[in-house]
N, C-alpha and C positions, 0 to 999 in steps of 0.2 A: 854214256847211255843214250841221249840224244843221235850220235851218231847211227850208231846200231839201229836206232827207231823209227828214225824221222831222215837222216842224210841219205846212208845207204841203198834206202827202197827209192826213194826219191831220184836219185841219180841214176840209179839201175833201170827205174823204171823211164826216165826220161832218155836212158840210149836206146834200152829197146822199142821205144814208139817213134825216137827220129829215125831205126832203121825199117820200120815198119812203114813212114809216112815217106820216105824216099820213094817205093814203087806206085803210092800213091800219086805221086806227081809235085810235092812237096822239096822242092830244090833248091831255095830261095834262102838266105841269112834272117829275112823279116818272117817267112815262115815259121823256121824253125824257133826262131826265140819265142814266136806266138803259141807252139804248142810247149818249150818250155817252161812257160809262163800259166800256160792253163794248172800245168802239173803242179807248179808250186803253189799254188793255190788246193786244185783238189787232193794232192797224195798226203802232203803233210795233217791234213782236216781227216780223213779217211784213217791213215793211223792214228792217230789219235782217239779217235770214234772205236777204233778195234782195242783200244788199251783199255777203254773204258767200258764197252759196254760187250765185247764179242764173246769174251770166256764162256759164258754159258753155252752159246749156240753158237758155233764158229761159221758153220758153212750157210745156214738161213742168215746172218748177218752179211754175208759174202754177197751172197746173190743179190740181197735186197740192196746191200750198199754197190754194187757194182752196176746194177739199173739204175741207181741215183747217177751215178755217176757217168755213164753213156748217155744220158740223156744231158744230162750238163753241162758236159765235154759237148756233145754234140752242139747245144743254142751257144757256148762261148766259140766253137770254130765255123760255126754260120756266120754267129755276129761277125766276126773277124774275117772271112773269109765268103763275104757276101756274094763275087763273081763265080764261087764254084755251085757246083754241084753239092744240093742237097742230099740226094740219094748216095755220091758219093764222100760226102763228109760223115751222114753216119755210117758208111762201112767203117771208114777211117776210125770214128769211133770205137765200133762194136769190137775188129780188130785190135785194134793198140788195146783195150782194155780186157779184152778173151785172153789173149797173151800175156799181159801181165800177170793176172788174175791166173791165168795155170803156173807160170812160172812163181808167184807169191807160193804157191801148194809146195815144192820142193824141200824149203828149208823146214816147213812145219812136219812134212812126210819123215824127212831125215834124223829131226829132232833137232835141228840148228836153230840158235834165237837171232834172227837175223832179222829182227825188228817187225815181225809177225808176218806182214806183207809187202811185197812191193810196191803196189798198189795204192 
């Protein structure tokens, strides 16, 4: 069950934001384990949050936890990444998590339980 809830979106989600942060400019081994790192922190917290409290209102839980979370994402890849660009680390953010965050909709559209989101 864990798998399904917590591993799967977690992984899913950390390919698709390395290949998202590639054309950002993100090419580096210390990079990439730093947005790895962000995720394992925020996706696991996030499912969990949707196990708990989203059944009632899936997509106002969505949005509002998806702003938490671009915003958080964003102050951990400044702190981390202090010589870039701010305007362009929250693209980086807003991106990687729009994208997730549409791709989590799929399994739920299809009727798949594939751990609610990616996200």
């Amino acid at each position: 069950m864990w798998v399904n809830y917590y591993l799967w979106p977690l992984l899913i989600t950390v390919i698709v934001e390395l290949v998202i942060a590639f054309p950002f400019g993100f090419k580096k081994v210390k990079e990439f384990l730093a947005i790895v790192l962000v995720n394992i922190v925020t996706n696991p917290l996030l499912n969990f949050a949707f196990r708990m409290i989203a059944a009632r209102n899936y997509f106002a839980f969505l949005l509002a936890s998806e702003i938490l979370v671009i915003v958080f994402e964003y102050f951990l890849l400044v702190f981390t990444f202090p010589q870039r660009s701010r305007k362009r680390l929250l693209a980086l953010s807003l991106v990687m998590n729009l994208v997730t965050s549409v791709l989590s909709l799929f399994p739920i559209l299809f009727g798949l339980d594939f751990g609610l989101i990616f996200r």
